[in-house]
C-alpha positions in Angstrom: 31.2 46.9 -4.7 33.3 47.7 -7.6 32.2 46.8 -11.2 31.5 48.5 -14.7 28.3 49.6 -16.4 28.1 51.2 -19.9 25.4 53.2 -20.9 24.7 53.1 -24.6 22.8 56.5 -26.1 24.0 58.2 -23.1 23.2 61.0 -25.1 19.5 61.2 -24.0 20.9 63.5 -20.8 18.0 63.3 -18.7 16.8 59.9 -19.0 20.8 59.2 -18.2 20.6 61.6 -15.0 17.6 59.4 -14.1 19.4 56.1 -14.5 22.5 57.5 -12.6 21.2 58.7 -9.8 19.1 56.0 -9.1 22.3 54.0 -9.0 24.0 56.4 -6.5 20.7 55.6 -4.1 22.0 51.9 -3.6 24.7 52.6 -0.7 26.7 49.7 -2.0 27.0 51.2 -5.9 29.0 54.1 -4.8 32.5 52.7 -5.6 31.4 51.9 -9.4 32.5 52.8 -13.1 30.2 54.1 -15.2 31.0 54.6 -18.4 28.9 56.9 -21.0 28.7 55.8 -24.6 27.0 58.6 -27.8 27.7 59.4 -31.5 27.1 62.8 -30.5 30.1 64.5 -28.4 28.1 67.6 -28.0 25.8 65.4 -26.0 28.2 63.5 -23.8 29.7 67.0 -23.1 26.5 67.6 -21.3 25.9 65.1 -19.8 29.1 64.0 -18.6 29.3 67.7 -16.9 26.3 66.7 -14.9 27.3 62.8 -13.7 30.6 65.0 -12.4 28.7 67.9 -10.9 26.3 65.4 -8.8 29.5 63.1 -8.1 31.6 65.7 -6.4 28.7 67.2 -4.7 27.7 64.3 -3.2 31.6 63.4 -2.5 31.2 59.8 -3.9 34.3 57.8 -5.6 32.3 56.9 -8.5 34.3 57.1 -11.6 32.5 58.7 -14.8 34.4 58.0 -18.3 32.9 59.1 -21.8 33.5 58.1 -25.4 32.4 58.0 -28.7 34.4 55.0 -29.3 31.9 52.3 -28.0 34.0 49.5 -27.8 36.2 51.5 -25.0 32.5 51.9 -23.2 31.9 48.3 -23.3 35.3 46.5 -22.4 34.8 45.2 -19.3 31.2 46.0 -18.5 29.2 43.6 -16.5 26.0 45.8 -17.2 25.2 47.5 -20.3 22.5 49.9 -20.5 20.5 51.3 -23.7 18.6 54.3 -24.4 18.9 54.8 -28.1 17.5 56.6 -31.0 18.6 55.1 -34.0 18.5 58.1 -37.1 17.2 60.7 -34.0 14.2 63.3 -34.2 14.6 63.4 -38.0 14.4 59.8 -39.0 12.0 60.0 -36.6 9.5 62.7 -38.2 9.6 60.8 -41.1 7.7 58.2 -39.7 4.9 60.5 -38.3 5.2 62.6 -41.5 5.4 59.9 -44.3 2.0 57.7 -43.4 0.0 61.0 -42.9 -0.1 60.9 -46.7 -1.9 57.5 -46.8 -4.2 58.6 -44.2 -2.5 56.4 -40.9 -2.3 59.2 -38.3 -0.3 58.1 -35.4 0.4 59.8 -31.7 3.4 57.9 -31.2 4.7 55.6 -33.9 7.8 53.9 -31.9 6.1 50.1 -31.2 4.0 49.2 -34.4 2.1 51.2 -36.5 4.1 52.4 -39.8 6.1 54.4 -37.7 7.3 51.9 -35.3 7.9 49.3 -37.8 10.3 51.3 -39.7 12.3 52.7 -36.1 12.9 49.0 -35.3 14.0 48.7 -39.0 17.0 51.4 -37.8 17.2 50.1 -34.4 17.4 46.5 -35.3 21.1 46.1 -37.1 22.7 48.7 -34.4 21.3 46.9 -31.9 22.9 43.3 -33.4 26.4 45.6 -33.6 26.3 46.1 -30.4 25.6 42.8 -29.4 28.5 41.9 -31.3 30.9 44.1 -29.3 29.0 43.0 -25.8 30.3 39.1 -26.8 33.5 40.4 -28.0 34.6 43.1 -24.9 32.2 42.7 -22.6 33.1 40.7 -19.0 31.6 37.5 -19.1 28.3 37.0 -18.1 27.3 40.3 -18.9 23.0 41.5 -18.6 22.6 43.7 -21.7 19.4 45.8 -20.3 17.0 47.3 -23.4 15.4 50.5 -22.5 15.1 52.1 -26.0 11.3 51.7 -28.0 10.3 49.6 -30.6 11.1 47.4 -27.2 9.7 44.2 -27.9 11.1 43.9 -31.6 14.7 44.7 -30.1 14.5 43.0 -27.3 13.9 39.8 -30.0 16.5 40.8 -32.0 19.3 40.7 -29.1 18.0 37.8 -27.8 17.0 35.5 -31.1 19.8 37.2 -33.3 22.4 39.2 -31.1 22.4 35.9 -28.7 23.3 38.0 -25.6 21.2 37.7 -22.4 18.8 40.6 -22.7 15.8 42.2 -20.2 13.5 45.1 -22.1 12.6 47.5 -19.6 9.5 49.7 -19.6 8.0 52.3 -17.0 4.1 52.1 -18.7 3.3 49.3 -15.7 4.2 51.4 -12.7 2.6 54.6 -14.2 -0.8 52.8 -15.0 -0.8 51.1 -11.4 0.0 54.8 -9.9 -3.4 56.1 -11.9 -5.5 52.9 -10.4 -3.9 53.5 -6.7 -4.9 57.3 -6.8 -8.8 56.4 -8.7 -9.5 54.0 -6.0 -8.2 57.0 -3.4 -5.4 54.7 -2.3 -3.0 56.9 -0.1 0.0 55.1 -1.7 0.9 52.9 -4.6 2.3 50.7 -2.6 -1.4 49.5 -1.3 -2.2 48.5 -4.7 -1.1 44.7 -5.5 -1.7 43.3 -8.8 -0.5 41.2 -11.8 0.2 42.8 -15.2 1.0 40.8 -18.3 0.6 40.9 -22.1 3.5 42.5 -24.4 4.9 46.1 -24.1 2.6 48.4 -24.2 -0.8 46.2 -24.2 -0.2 44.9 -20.8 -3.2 44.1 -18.9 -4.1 44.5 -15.1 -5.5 40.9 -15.2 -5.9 41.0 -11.2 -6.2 43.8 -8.8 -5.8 43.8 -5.1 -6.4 47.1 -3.0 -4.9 46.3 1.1 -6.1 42.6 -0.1 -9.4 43.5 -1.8 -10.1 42.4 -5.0 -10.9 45.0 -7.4 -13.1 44.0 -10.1 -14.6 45.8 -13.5 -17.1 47.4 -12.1 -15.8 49.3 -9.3 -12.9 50.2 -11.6 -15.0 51.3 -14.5 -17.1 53.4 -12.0 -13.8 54.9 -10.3 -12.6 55.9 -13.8 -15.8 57.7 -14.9 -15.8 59.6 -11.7 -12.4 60.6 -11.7 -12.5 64.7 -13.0 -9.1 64.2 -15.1 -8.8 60.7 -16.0 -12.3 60.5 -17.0 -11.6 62.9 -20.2 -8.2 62.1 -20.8 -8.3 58.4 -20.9 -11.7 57.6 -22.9 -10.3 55.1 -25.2 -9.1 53.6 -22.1 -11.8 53.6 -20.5 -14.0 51.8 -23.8 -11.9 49.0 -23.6 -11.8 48.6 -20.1 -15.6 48.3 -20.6 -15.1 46.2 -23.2 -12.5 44.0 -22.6 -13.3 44.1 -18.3 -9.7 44.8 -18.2 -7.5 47.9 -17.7 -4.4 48.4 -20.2 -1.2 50.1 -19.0 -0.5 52.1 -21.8 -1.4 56.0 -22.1 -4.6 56.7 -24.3 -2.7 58.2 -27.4 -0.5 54.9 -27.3 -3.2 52.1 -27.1 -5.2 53.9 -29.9 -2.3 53.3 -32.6 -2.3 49.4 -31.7 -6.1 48.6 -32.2 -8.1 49.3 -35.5 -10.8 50.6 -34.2 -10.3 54.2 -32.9 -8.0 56.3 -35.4 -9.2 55.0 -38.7 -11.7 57.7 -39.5 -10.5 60.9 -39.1 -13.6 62.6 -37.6 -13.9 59.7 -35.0 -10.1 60.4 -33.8 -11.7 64.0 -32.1 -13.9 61.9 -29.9 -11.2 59.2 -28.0 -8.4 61.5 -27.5 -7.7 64.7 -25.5 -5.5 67.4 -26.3 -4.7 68.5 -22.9 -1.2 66.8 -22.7 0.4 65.2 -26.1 0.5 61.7 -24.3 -3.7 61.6 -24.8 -3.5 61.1 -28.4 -2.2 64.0 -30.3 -1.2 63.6 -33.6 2.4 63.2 -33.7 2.3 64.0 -30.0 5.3 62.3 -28.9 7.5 64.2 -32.1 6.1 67.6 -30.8 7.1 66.8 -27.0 10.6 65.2 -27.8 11.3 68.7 -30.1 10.2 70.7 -27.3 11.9 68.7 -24.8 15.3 69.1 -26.7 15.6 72.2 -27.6 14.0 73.3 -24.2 17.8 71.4 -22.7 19.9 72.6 -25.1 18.5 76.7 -24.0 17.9 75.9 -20.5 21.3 73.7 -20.3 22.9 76.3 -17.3 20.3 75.6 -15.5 20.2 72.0 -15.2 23.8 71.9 -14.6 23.5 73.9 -11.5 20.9 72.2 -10.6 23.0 69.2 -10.4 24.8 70.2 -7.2 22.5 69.3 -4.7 22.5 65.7 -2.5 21.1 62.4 -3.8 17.8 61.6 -2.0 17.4 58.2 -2.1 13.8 58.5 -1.1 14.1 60.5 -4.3 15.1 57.0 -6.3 13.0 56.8 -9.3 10.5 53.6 -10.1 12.6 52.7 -13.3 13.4 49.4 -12.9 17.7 49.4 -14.1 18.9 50.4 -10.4 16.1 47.8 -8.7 17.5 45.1 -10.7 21.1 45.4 -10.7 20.8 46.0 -6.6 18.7 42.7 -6.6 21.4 40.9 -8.5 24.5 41.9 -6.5 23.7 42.2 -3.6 20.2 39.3 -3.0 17.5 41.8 -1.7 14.8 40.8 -4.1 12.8 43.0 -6.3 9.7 42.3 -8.3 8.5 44.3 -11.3 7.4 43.4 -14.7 9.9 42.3 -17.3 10.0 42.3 -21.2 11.8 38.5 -22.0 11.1 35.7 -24.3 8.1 33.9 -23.4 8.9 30.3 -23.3 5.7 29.3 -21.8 5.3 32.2 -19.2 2.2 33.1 -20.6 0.1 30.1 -21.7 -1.6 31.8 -24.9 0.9 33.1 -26.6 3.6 32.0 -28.8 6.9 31.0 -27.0 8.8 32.9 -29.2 7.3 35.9 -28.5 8.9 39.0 -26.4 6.7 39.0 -23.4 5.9 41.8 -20.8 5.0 40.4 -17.4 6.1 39.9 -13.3 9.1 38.5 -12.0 11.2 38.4 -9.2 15.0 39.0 -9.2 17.7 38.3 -6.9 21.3 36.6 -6.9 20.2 34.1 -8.9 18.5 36.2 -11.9 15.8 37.4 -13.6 12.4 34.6 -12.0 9.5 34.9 -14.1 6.0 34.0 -12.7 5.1 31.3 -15.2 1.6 30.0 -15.8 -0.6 33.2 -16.6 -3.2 33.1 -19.0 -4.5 36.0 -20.3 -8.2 37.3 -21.2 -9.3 35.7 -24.8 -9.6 39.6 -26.0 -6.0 40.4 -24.8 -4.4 37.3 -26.2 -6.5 38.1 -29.6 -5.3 41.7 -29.6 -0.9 40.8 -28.5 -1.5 38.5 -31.0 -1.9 41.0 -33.7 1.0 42.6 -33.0 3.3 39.9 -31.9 2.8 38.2 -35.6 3.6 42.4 -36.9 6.8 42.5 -34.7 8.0 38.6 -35.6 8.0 39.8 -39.5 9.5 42.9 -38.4 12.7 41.7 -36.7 12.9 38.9 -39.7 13.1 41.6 -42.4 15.1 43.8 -40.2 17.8 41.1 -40.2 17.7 40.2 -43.6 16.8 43.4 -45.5 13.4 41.7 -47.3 11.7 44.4 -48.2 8.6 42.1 -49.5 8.7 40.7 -45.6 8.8 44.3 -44.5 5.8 45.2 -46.8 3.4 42.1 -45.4 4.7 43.2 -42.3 3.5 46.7 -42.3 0.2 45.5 -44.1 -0.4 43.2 -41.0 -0.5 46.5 -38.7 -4.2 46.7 -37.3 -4.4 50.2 -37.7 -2.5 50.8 -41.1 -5.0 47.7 -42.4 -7.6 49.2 -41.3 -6.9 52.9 -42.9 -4.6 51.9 -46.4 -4.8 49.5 -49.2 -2.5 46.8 -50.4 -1.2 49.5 -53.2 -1.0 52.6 -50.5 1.1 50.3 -48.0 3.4 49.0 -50.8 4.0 52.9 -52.1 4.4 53.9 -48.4 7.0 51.4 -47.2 9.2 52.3 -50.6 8.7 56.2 -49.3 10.0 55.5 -46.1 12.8 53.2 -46.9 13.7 56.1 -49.3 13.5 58.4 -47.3 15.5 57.0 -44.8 18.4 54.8 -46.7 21.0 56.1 -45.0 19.9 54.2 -41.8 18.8 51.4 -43.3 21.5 49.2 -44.4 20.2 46.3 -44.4 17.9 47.9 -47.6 21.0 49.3 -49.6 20.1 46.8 -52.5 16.2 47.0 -52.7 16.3 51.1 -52.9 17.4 51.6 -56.5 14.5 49.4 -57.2 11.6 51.3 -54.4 13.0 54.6 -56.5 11.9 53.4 -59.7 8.5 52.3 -58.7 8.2 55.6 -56.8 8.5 57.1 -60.2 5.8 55.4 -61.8 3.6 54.9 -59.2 0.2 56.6 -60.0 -0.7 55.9 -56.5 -2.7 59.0 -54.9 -1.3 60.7 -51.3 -2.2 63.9 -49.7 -0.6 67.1 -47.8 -2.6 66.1 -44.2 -1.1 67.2 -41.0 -3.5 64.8 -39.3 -6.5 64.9 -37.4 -5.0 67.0 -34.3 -2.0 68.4 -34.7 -0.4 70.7 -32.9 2.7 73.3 -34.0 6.0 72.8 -31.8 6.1 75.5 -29.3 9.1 78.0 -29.3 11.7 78.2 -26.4 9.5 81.7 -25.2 6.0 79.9 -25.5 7.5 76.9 -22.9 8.9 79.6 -20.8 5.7 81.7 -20.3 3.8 78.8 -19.7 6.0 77.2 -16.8 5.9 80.5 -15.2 2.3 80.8 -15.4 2.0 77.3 -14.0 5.0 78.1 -11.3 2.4 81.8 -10.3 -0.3 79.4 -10.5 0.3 77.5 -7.7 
């Protein structure tokens, strides 16, 4: 097979590695184009050195292009691929940074929250400009495939706005079914069935089969509790298992930024969370990791270069869902996973215009969802929340209303629970300050947040957060992997 796929944000090299070498894995997707998309040369460089090194040692007639031009990426593409981050790790620690003064501490900050409101703010207009080239250059019937966070509010806005056929993609399903497999001393995944639905990041394992048995609250509460790691790490989890008689897929430090009941008090956030990996909670965990994480690459980049000349493995092939569902579509063997779309009546309790998260099947025909799923009461009550939070989201992304934005971030479970009408209409003006030049779409209402910043007599504070922790330096990473590498 011979066709095009573009991947936009290419940039983020080792996600891209991922994505490409689970395309090499699918015998027939060895004669394609890919071609790499970045506003950052310096990053293409890199990573375009590493599609080439794994192409030639793996003698493949793939054809790897690059450009900063991303029209030239796009012309032509029958797939497009993106893993962006709109305004990159400095927009980004504004968004951690900025609601720390009104007392909203947040581990992640990329799906709601104040932080997550204001990326899909960034994201949302760069997302429509690219869905502008895709109808413009693009071959015709071309799947534009979301990978990049806040997922459902852009998934929305290339759907509803962009009007190009989208999928949002997410990896939190297969990582929460892994945990449940290896609780319930599964000796593979694969002998764990189950349905998963809800919206990214608060979907819910609504049925559970192990080899054919169901698994019910109980048994799955008990496994949990019993578990030596899992049982500290995922406490929150755990609560609202017990609460809600449901497991959620997302990590602990995530689900406690979209509910308002576990992060509002700062001396309550010490007992939920777990500081033995930043994904448990941390505050700004996921900021601390990503800094690492780069600068750890841009060191270390030798190594991963060399590292590139070895054979693909295609028991190796990652569970990310792009290469399952572009083999599916060309060539009819079917996959199933779980699938962020609009919801049109796939799930029976919540709003058809909402950006859904749940199974479905895909093979020459498309993208199948498995309609007719109704979720818990508490789940629907809790999606809801945020799906009325991302709907005046994407609305005031598109059309720069910064009052819309405001109600928005006000709706936010946790920043209602933590800051006042007057702290959340100070904080928004902060951020869209602070972050102008990414915002566009705000150009006209800035002069205006400026002046009220100046008279505002609105009280903040200097708070790093309830548990934060300092980036570590290139050395500290070092040391540690070696002790861990002499440890086992």
């Amino acid at each position: 097979m011979s066709f095009k796929i573009a991947i936009i944000g290419a940039g983020s090299v080792g996600f891209t590695k991922k994505l490409f070498t689970d395309l090499l894995c699918v015998p027939e997707f060895r004669d394609i184009e890919v071609a790499l998309t970045d506003i950052s040369q310096h990053n293409l460089d890199m990573i375009r050195a590493i599609l080439d090194k794994i192409v030639e040692a793996n003698g493949f007639p793939v054809k790897v292009t690059a450009h900063t031009d991303r029209r030239r990426a796009l012309e032509g593409a029958k797939y497009i691929i993106s893993c962006v981050r709109v305004g990159g790790l400095e927009a980004y620690a504004d968004d951690i940074r900025i609601p720390l003064k009104y007392g909203i501490d947040q581990c992640v900050g990329d799906t709601i929250c104040a932080g997550g409101i204001l990326y899909g703010q960034r994201n949302i207009p760069v997302i429509l400009d690219f869905c502008k080239d895709i109808r413009e250059v693009a071959a015709p019937g071309v799947k534009f495939l979301n990978y990049a966070n806040p997922m459902a509010m852009n998934t929305w806005a290339a759907i509803e706005y962009g009007k190009v056929d989208t999928v949002g993609l997410c990896h939190g399903v297969q990582h929460g079914a892994e945990q449940i497999a290896e609780i319930l001393g599964a000796k593979s995944p694969a002998e764990l069935d189950y349905i998963c639905s809800g919206i990214n990041h608060q979907t819910w394992f609504i049925d559970l089969r192990l080899n054919g048995r169901k698994i019910g609250k109980e048994e799955l509460v008990a496994a949990f509790e019993a578990h030596p790691v899992f049982s500290q790490q995922e406490k929150l989890r755990i609560d609202v298992l017990k609460r809600f008689g449901v497991y959620s897929t997302e990590s602990n430090g995530h689900l406690s930024e979209y509910l308002p009941w576990y992060r509002k008090r700062p001396e309550e956030i010490a007992r939920w969370i777990d500081m033995s990996d930043w994904i448990h909670g941390e505050t700004g965990g996921y900021l601390r990791h990503s800094t690492e994480t780069r600068n750890w690459f841009e060191t270390e980049f030798p190594q991963f270069l060399a590292s590139a000349d070895k054979p693909i493995d295609p028991a190796k092939r990652s569970n990310e869902h792009a290469s399952h569902i572009l083999e599916a579509l060309e060539t009819g063997r079917v996959y199933r996973g779980h699938f962020n779309v609009k919801n049109n009546g796939v799930i029976s309790n919540l709003p058809a215009d909402a950006i859904i998260e749940s199974p479905g099947f895909v093979d020459r025909f498309g993208i199948n969802m498995v309609s007719g799923i109704t979720l818990p009461e508490a789940c629907a009550a809790t999606c809801m929340a945020s799906i009325n939070v991302q709907r005046m989201s994407v609305h005031a992304a598109v059309t720069g209303d910064i009052d819309l934005l405001k109600l928005a971030v006000l709706h936010d479970p946790l920043v209602g629970a933590v800051a006042t009408p007057e702290e959340v209409w100070q904080m928004v003006d902060e951020m869209v300050v602070a972050q102008a030049r990414w915002l566009p779409q705000y150009s006209n209402a800035v002069p205006a947040a400026k002046e009220r910043l100046a008279k505002s007599s609105v009280k903040t504070r200097d708070w790093a957060g309830a548990a934060r922790r300092n980036v570590r330096s290139i050395e500290e990473l070092r040391a540690e992997k070696s002790a861990l590498k002499k440890a086992v």
